[in-house]
C-alpha positions in Angstrom: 0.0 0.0 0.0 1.2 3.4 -0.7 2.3 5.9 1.9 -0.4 8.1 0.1 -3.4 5.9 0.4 -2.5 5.1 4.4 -2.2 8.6 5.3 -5.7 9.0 3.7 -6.7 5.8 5.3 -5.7 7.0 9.1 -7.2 10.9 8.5 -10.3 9.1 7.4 -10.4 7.4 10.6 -8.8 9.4 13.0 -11.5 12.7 12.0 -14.5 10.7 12.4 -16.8 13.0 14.7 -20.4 13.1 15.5 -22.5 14.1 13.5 -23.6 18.1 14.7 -26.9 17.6 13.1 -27.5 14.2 15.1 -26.1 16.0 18.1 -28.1 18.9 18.3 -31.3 16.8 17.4 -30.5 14.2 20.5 -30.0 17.1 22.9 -33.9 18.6 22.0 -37.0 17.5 23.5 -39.2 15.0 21.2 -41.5 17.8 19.6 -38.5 20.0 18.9 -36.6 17.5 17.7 -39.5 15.8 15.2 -39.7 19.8 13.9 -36.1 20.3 13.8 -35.3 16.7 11.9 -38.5 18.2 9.3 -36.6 21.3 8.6 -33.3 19.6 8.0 -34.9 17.5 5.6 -37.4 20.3 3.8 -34.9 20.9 0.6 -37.5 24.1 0.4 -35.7 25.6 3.7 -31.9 26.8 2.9 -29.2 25.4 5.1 -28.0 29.2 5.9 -31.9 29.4 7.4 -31.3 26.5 9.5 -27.9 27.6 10.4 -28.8 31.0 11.4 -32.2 30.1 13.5 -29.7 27.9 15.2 -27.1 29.6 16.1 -30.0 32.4 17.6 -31.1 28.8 19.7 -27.5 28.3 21.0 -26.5 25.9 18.7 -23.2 26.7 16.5 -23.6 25.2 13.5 -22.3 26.0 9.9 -24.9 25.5 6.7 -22.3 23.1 5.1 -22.8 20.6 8.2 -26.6 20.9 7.6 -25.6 20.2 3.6 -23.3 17.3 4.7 -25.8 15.8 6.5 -28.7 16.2 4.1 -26.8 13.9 1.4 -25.7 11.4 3.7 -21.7 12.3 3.8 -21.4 12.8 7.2 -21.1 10.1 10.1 -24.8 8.8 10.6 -23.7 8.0 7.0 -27.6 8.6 5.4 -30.1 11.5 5.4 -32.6 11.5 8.5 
């Protein structure tokens, strides 16, 4: 194996995190959370929306994790 493809192969694995959008969602109480997990999936509401009503909440989060979650590239590994 190449030094190139191991050094991909342990930052791969080594930056593995929980997923924020999973993280904030667990931390809300059930009828927030059902809402929330709606507007996260609702392609018709922006990810900069979500971001900034967030962030207003308490909860940092950048549009592009929102993004990353909504087509399944981040650790849950599938839209919710």
């Amino acid at each position: 194996m190449s030094n190139l493809l191991q050094d991909i192969l342990n930052e791969n694995t080594s930056q593995q995190t929980n997923c924020r959008v999973r993280e904030i969602a667990d931390s809300l109480p059930e009828g927030d959370k059902t809402a929330f997990m709606d507007a996260v999936n609702n392609e018709n509401i922006t990810a900069p929306a979500i971001e900034r009503a967030l962030k207003k909440n308490g909860f940092p989060v950048a549009g592009t994790t929102i993004r990353r979650h909504r087509r399944g590239d981040c650790s849950c590994g599938k839209p919710s």
